[in-house]
C-alpha positions in Angstrom: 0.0 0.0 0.0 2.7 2.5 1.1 4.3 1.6 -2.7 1.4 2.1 -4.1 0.7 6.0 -2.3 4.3 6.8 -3.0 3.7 5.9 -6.8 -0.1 8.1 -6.9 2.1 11.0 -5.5 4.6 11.1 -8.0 2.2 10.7 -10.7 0.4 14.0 -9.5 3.7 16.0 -8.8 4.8 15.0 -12.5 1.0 16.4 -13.7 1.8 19.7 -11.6 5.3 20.1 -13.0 4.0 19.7 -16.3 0.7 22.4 -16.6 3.5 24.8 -15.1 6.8 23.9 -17.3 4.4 22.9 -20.3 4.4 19.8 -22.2 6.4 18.6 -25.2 5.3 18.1 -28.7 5.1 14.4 -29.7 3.9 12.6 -33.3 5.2 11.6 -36.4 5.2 15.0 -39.0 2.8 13.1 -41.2 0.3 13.9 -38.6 1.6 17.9 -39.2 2.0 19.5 -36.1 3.7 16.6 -34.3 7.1 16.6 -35.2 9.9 15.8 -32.5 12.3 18.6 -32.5 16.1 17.3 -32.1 16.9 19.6 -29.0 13.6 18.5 -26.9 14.6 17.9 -23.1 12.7 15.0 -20.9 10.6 15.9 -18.7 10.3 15.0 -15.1 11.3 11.2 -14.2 9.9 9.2 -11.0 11.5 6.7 -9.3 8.7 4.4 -7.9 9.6 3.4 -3.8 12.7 5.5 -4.3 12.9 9.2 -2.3 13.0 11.6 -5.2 15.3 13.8 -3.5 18.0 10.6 -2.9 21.5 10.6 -4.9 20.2 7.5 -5.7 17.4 8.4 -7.2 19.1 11.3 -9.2 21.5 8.5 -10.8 18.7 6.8 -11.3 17.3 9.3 -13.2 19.5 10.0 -15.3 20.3 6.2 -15.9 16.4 6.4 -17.4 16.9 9.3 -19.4 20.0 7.5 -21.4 18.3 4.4 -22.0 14.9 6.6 -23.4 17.2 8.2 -25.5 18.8 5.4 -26.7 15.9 3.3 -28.0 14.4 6.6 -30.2 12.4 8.4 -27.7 13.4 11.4 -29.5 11.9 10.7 -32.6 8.6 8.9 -31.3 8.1 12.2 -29.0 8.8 12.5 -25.3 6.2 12.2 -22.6 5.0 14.2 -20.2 4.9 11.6 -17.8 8.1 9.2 -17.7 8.0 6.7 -14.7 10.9 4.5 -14.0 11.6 1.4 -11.7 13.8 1.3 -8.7 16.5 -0.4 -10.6 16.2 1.0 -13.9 15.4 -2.0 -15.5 12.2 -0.2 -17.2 10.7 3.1 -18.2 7.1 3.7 -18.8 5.7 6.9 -20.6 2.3 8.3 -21.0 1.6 10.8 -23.6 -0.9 13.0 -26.2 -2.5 16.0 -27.0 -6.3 17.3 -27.4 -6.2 18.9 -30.5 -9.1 21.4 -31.8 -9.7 21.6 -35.6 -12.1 24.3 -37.3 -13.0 24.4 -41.2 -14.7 26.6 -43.6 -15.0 25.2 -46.8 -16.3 27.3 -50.0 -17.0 26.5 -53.7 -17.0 22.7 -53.0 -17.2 21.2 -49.6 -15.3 17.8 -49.3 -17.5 16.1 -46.7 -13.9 14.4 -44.6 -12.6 15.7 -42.0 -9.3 15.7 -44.2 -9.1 17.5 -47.2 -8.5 15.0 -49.8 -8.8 15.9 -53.4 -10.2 12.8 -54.5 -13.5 13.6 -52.7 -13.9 16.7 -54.5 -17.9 16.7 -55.5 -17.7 16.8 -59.9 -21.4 17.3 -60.2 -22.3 20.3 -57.0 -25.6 21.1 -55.5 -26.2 24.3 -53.6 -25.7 21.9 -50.6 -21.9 21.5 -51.7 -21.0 25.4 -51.6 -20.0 26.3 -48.1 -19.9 24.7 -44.7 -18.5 25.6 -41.1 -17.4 22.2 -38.8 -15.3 21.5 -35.7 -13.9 18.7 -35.0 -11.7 17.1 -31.9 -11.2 13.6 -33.2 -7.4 13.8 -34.3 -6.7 14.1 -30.0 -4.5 11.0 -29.3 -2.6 8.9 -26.5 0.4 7.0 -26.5 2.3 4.9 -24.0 5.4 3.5 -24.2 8.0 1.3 -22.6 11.6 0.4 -22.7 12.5 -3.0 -20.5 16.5 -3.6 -20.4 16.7 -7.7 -21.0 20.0 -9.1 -20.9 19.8 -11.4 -24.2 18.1 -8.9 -26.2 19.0 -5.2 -25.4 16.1 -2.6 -24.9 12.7 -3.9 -26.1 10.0 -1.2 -26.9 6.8 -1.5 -26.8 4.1 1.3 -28.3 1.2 1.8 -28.2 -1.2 4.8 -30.0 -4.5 6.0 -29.9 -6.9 8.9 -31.4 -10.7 8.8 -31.3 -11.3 8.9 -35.4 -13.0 5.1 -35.4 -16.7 5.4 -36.3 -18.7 7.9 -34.3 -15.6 9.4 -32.7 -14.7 6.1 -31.1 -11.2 5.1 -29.9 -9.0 4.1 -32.9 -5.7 2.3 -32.9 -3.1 3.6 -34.7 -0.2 1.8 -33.7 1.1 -1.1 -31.7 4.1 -2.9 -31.9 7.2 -3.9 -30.0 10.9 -3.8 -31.1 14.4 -4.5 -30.3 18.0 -5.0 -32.2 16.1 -3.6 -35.1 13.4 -5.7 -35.4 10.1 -4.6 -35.2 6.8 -6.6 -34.6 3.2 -5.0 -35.1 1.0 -2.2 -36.8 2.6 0.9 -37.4 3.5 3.5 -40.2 4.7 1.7 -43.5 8.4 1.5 -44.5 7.4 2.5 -48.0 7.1 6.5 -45.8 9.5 8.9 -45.6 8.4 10.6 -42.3 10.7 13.5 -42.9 10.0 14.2 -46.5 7.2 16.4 -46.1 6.5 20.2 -44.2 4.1 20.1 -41.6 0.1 20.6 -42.3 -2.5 21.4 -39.7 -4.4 19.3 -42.2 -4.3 15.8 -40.5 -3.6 13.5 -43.6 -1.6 15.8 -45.6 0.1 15.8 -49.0 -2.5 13.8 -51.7 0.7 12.1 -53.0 2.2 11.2 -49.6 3.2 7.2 -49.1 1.8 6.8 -45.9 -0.7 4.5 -44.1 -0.4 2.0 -41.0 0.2 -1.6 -41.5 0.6 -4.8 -39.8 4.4 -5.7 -40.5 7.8 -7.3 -39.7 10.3 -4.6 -40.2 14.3 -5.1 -40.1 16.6 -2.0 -39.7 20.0 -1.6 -39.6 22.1 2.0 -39.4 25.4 1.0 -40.9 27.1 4.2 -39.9 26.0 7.8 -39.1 25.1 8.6 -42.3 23.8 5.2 -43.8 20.9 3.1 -42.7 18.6 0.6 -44.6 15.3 -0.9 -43.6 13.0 -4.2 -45.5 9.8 -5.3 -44.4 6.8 -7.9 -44.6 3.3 -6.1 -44.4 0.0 -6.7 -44.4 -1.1 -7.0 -47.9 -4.7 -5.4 -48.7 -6.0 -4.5 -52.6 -9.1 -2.1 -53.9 -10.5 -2.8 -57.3 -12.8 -1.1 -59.1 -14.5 -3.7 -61.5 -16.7 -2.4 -64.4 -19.4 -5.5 -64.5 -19.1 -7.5 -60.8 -20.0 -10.7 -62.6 -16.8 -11.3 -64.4 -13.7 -10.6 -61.5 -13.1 -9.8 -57.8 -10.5 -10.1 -55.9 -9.6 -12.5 -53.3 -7.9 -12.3 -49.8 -4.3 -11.9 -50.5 -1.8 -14.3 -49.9 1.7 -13.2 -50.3 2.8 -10.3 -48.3 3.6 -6.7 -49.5 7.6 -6.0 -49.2 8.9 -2.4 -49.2 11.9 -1.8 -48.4 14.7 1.3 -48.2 18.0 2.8 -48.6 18.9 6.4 -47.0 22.1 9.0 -46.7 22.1 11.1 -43.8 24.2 14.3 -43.4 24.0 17.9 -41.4 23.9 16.0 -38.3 20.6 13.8 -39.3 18.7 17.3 -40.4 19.3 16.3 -44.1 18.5 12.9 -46.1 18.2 11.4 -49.1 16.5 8.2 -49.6 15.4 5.7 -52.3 12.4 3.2 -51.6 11.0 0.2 -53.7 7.9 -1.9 -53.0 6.8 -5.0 -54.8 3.6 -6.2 -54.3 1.4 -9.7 -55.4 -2.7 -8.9 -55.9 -4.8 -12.0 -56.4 -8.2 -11.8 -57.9 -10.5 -14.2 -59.7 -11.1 -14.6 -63.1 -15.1 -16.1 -62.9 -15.2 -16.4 -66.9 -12.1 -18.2 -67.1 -12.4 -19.7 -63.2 -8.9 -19.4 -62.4 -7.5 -17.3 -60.0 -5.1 -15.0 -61.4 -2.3 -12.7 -60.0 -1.2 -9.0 -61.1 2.4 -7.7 -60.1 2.7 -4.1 -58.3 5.3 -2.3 -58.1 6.9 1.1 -56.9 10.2 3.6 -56.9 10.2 6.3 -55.6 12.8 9.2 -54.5 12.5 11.7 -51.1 14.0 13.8 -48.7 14.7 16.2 -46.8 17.5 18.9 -47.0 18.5 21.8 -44.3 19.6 24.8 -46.8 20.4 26.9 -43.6 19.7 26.9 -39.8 16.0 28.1 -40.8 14.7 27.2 -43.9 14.2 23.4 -44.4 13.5 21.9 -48.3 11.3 18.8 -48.9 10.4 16.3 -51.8 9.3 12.7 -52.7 8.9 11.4 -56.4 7.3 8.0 -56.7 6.2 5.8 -59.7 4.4 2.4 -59.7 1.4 0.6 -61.0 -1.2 -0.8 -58.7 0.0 1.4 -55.9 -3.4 3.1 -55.3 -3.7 1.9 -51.6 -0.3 3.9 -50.6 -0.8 7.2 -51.9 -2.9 9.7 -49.8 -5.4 10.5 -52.1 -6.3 6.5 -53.4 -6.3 4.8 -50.8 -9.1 2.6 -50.3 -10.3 3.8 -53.9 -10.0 0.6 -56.8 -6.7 2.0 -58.2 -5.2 -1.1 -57.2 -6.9 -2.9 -59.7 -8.8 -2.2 -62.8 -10.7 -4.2 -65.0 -9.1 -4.6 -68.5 -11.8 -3.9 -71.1 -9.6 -5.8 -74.0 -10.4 -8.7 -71.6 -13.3 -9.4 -70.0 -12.8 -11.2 -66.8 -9.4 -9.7 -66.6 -7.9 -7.1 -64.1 -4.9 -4.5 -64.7 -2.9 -2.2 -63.1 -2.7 1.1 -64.3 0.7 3.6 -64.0 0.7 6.5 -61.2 2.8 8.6 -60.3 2.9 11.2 -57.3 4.8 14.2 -56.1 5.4 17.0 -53.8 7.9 19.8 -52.8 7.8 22.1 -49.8 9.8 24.0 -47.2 9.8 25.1 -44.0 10.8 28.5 -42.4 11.7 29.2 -39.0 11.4 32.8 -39.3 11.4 33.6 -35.6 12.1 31.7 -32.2 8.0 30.6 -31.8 6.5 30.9 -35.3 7.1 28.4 -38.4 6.1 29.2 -42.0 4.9 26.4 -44.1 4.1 25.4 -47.5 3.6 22.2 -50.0 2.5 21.1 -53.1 1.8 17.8 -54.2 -0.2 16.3 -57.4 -0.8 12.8 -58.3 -1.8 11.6 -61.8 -3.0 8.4 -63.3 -2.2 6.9 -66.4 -4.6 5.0 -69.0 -3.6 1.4 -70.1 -5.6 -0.5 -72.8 -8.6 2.4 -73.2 -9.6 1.5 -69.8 -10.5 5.8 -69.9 -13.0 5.3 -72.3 -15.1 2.6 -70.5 -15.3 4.7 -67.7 -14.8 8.5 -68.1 -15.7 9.8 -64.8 -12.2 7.8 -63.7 -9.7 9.9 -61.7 -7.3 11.0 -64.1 -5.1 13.9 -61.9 -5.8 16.1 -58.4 -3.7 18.8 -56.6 -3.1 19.7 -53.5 -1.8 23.0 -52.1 -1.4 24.0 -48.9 0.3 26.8 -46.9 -0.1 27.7 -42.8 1.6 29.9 -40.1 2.5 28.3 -36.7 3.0 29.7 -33.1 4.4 28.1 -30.7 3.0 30.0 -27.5 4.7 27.3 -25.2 6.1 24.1 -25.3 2.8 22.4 -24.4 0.5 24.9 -26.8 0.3 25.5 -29.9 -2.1 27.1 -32.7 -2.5 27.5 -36.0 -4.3 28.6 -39.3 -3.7 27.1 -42.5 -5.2 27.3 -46.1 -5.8 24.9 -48.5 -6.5 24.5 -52.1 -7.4 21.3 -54.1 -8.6 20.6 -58.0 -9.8 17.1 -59.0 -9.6 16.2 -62.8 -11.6 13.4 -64.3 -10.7 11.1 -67.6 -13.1 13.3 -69.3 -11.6 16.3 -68.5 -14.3 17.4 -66.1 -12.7 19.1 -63.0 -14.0 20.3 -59.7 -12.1 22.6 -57.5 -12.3 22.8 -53.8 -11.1 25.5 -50.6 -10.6 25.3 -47.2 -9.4 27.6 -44.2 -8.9 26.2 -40.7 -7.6 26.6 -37.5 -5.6 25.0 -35.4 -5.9 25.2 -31.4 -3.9 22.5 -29.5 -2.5 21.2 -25.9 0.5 18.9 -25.6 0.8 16.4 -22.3 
């Protein structure tokens, strides 16, 4: 009981320290705001059953602090609330924000919380020309832990939450555990380049950004300072879009999607270059021929990131591929896996894509960031599949520029404007505008 008081009492003393020292920013930056910033400090660290003001627990302390550090607690964002064990054995942090979002949209309203291009309405109603919404459902939780074991070094384990499941429900986003470079679990793909893109207040982000979560094993090594390589297993999962559901559909897949990467680091880790591949297997069923058939995907793609002075930060990402609908931003969950092939009935394709964006950063002054990006994707036609259905995706854009103060280290806010245009196969096209806000509260 006494353990368990002592434990409640440090807890609290850490929530005081933190409303009056403010929080740190935590995230991954292709969630916008929540980039980890290389200079961050830890917060306050409590040794459970040990007196706080013991040298003990000072060494202790700062014992805890090393082996956070060590495992890449700088770049999965520090907690507010790090707790440690008597002998040092295991750290446990507990982290988030609540994060406000308001949006006015004019000339089309894209009816997401995210401003995706894709949704752009091509035939409007008078319903579609303005609209005013809030919404809190991007506020998240993480906890993680690092346990020292003997045969295996640090093992992490992380878990992360936001409340953007169906009706504002809790969601999870990641969970996995890793150690000597191996990583077990759901979390962002290895085909993303985290720091290839400027922050948006905008939760999703660039239309031709490579990112989503997936179940994976991941392997990564850093060779030296400046070179490290990653390969992975993931979750396979394919969209098709099938002009007459009699003839194909696809099948649960059965081999596993492997991405996999290559990156030069320089500028002390502020600048990168890296080049990515993915191959993928999509198996669907041929009901005219009854077979079950296969279609090879495939992806390249170039990014990075490159500090041109102690302010002003460049980014980009070029990729190319064909039936890589599911991993960019703006397809995802669309049918650009997989097509049918009108020269074959009963037959599926995969069409070529491409997507890319540039941005920087500014740091024009000590609290407030300028940012701005712009990114386009664009599909390709392959055996007149156009001309069986004109009212295909052909090409979108997405633009986006905010200003960002940093009043403290636990609050921020925001405002941001957006632009997006949606072109069809037909050469119909439907623009779209947004202006938000941004009001938010690191713990």
């Amino acid at each position: 009981m006494k353990l368990f008081y002592v434990g409640l009492l440090s807890v609290a003393s850490a929530f005081s320290w933190s409303v009056s020292q403010g929080a740190e920013t935590m995230g991954n930056p292709a969630d916008t705001l929540l980039q980890a910033a290389p200079n961050r400090r830890h917060n306050t660290i409590w040794i459970i059953g040990a007196d706080p003001q013991s040298d003990t627990a000072r060494v202790l302390k700062e014992r805890a602090r090393s082996l956070y550090a060590s495992t890449g607690g700088e770049t999965a964002g520090v907690p507010t609330f790090l707790i440690s064990d008597r002998a040092n054995r295991a750290v446990f942090g507990i982290g988030g924000f609540v994060s406000l979002r308001t949006r006015y949209d004019w000339d089309n309203v894209i009816d997401n919380r995210d401003f995706i291009p894709y949704d752009i309405p091509m035939s409007p109603t008078p319903s579609d020309r303005q609209q005013f919404r809030m919404d809190v459902s991007a506020t998240r939780l993480f906890f993680r832990t690092i346990v020292q074991s003997r045969p295996l070094g640090p093992i992490e384990t992380y878990i992360e939450t936001d409340f953007r499941g169906g009706n504002n429900v809790l969601r999870l986003r990641q969970a996995y555990v890793s150690f000597k470079g191996l990583t077990f679990g759901q979390t962002i793909t290895t085909l993303a380049d985290q720091e290839s893109i400027p922050r948006t207040i905008d939760v999703q982000g660039p239309n031709a950004y490579t990112y989503r979560r997936n179940l994976m094993i991941r392997y990564h090594r850093q060779f030296s300072p400046h070179w490290e390589a990653a390969i992975a297993v993931e979750m396979p999962d394919a969209s098709a879009t099938v002009l007459s559901a009699e003839t194909a559909y696809t099948l649960p897949q059965r081999v596993p999607d492997i991405p996999l990467y290559v990156q030069y680091n320089w500028n002390d880790g502020r600048s990168h270059l890296r080049a990515s591949g993915l191959l993928r297997t999509m198996h669907y069923y041929d009901d005219i021929a009854r077979q079950t058939l296969t279609e090879l995907g495939w992806a390249a793609m170039l990014s990075g990131r490159i500090a041109v002075g102690p302010r002003i930060d460049l980014f980009g990402q070029i990729v190319y591929g064909r039936g890589i609908g599911n991993y960019l931003q703006d397809l995802d969950g669309n049918g650009y896996d997989l097509v049918s092939d009108p020269d074959r009935p009963g037959r599926l394709q995969t069409l070529p894509m491409m997507g890319w964006l540039a941005g920087f950063q500014y740091a024009f002054a000590p609290k407030w960031q300028l940012n701005a990006v712009y990114s386009q994707v664009s599909v390709w036609d392959r055996n007149d599949y156009f001309a069986q259905a004109p009212d295909t995706y052909r090409l979108s854009q997405y633009v986006a520029g905010n200003l960002i103060y940093q009043i403290s280290p636990a609050f921020q806010v925001g405002a941001e404007y957006l632009y997006g245009m949606r072109k069809n196969a037909d050469h119909s096209i439907g623009f779209a505008h947004r202006a938000q806000l941004l009001i938010q509260f690191n713990f």
